[in-house]
N, C-alpha and C positions, 0 to 999 in steps of 0.2 A: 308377543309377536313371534313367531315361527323363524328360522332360518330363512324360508320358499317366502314366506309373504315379504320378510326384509329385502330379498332379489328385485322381487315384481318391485320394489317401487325404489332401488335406483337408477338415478338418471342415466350411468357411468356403464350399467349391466349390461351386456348383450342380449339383443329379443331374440335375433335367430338360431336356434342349435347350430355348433359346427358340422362339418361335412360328415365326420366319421363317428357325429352323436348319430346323424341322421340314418348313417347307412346301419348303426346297431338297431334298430329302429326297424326297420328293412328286414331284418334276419327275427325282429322279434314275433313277426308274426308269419309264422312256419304252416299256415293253413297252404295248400295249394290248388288252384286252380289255372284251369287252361290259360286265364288272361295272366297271371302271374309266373306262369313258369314258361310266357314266351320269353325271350331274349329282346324283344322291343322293348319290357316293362325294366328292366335293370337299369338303375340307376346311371348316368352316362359316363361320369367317371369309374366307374368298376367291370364299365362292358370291355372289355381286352377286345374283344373282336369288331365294335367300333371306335376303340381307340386307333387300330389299327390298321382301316380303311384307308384306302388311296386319298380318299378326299379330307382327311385330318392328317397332314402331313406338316400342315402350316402349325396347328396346335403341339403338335411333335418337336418342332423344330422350339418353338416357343418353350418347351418344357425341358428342351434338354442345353436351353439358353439359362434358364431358370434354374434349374438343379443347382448346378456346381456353382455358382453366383453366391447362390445363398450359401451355400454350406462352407465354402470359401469366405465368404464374409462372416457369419456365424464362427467360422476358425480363426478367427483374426489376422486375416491374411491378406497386407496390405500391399504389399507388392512380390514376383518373384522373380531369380534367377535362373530362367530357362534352359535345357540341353537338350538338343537337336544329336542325333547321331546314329551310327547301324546298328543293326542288332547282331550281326555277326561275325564283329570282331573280339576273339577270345579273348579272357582275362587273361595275365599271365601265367595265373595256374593251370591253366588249361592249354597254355600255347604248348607244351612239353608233348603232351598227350595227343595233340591234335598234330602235331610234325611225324610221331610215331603211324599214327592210324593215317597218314597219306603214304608212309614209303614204299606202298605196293600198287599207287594210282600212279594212271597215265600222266605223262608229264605234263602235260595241260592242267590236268586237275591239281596235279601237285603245287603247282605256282599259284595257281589260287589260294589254295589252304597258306602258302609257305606267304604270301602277300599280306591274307588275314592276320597272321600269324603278328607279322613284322609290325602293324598298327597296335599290337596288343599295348603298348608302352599309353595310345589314348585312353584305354579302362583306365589307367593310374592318376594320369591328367584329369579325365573328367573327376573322380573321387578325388582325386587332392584339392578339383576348384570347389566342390559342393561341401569338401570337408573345411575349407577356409571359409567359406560365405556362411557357415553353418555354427562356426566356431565364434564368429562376430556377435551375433546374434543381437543386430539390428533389429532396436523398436523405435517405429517414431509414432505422432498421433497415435498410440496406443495399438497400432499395427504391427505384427512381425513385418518386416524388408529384407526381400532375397531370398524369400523360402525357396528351395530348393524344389523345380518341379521339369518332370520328364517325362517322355510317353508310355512310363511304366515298366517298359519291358525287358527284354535282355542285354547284355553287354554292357554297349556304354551308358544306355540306361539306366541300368543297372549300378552300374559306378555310381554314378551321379546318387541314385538312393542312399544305395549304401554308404557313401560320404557323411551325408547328411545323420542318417542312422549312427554310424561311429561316434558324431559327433553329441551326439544327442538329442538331436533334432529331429522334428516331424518333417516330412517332404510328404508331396504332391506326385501323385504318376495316372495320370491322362491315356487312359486304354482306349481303345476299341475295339467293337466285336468284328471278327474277319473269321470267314470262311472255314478257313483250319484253327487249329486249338493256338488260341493267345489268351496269358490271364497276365496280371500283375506281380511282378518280379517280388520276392519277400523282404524287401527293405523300404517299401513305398507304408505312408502310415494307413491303417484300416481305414480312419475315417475319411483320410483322403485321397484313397482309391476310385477315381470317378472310370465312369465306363461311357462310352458313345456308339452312337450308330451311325453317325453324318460328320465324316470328315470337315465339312465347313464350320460346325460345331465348334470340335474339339478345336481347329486349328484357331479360330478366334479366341476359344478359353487359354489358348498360350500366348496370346500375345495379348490379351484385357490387362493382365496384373504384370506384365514381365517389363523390367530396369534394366536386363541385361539377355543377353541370348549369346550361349557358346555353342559354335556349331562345330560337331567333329567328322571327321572323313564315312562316309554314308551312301548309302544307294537312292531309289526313286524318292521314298517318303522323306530321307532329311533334304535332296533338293527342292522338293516340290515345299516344303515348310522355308528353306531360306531363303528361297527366289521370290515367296509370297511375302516373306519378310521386306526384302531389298525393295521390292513395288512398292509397297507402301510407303517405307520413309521417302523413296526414290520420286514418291509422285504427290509427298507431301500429305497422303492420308492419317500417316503417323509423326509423332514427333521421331525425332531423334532419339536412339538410345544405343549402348557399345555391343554391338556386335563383332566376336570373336571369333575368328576361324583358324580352328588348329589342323595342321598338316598340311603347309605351304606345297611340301613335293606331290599331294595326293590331289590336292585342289586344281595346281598352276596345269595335272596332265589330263585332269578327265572338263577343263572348262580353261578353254584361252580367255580369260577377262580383258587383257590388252588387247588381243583384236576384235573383242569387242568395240572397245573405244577408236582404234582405227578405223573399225568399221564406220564409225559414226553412230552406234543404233543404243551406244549409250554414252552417256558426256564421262570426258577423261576424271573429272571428279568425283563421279559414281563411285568409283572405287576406293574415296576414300570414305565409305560408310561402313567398313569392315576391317577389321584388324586383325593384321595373321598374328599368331602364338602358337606358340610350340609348348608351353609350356602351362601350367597353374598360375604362379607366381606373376607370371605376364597378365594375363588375363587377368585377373585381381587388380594387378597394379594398372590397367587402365579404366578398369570400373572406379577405381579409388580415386582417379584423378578426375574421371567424367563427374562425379558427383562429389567431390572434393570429399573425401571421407577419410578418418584418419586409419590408417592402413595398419 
């Protein structure tokens, strides 16, 4: 009996070719005719140009839930340690450089740079908490815990990568495609470089697998990521988990959370679902105690 005829008669064998037998299949026969070389006859997964119609938006969305699910699971990546934070606060190595190329800007601008400058010490902070969570290296159920994942990009992102990177460890960096040039900082690992088109996407793929969320001083994209954080647990959609917020003097002046709560428009307990730090070592040490873990 042949190899093919031993197939045909397991029970356990697949009848149908998979998708990308099928589409070899498709190219196998290279005759062309009119009904064949419209763009209605291509297969519907291969057609880009109806993948990409207004009315497959729902399948889109569906697929790019799907993507990083799998490939995330497929990595054995069971829970992560999130970082939230700007992309335009320089490392220290660059604060030197970047004080020099302001000292001929308007004084407006200069306090900008010179502001940037001053957060530089959070690059150090984020990299020494991704280099401690990285340095554990938590497995439980056969899962990595705390992998190390960020929006990929520059700075404090960046930190965070590269932390994990020093340490030896794979991390996670969550891109999006935007308008001007953004790619993935060079400490994120290859394979888990994911990229998005739909911010609601991505922002759910950081909070599916995240134990912990350190949020560092940041513009529109890290509020809008911590306030959708604070909703959630705030309104019960999520469990509980430590949220970290570094840079008490940077937070308490671009957001009154106290009168918030005098306001009334959030209960004075609100506030204790975040936990300021200044430092790595802090932030560690309430992760370690939220999950009683030996430190």
């Amino acid at each position: 009996m042949t190899e093919e005829e031993k197939h045909k008669r397991e029970l356990a064998d697949r009848k149908f070719y998979p998708a990308e037998q099928e589409a070899e299949f498709d190219k196998s026969h290279p005759k062309q005719t009119p009904q064949t070389a419209h763009p209605a006859y291509r297969l519907a997964f291969q057609d880009q140009d109806f993948l990409l119609r207004e009315e497959l938006r729902p399948v889109r969305f569906q697929l790019e839930l799907l993507k990083p699910e799998m490939l995330l699971d497929e990595a054995g990546v069971g829970s992560t340690l999130v970082v939230y934070g700007s992309a335009r606060i320089p490392s220290p190595e660059e604060a030197e450089a970047a004080l020099e190329r302001a000292k001929d800007l308007p004084d407006d601008e200069k306090r900008v740079v010179e502001s940037l400058v001053a957060k530089s010490k959070y690059y150090n902070e984020s990299y020494r908490l991704a280099r401690i969570s990285s340095d554990k290296s938590i497995v439980e159920d056969g899962k990595r815990q705390f992998v190390v994942c960020s929006g990929g990009g520059p700075s404090i992102m960046e930190a965070a990568n590269k932390g994990a990177s020093d340490a030896g460890a794979e991390s996670i960096g969550l891109n999006i495609i935007l308008p001007h040039e953004q790619a993935p900082n060079q400490y994120v690992t290859p394979y888990l470089a994911l990229n998005f088109h739909y911010f609601a996407l991505r922002k759910m793929h950081f909070l599916l697998r995240a134990r912990a969320v350190a949020v560092f001083p940041g513009g529109f994209g890290t509020f809008d990521e911590f306030f959708e954080l604070l909703t959630l647990i705030q309104t019960g959609k999520m469990k509980p988990i430590p949220i970290l917020l570094f840079g008490k003097e940077f937070w308490t002046r671009v957001v009154d959370f106290d009168a918030l709560a005098e306001e009334g428009t959030i209960s004075r307990k609100d506030l204790d679902l975040f936990r300021w730090c200044e430092t790595a070592d802090e932030a560690w040490a309430h992760i370690s105690a939220f999950y009683e873990l030996d430190r």
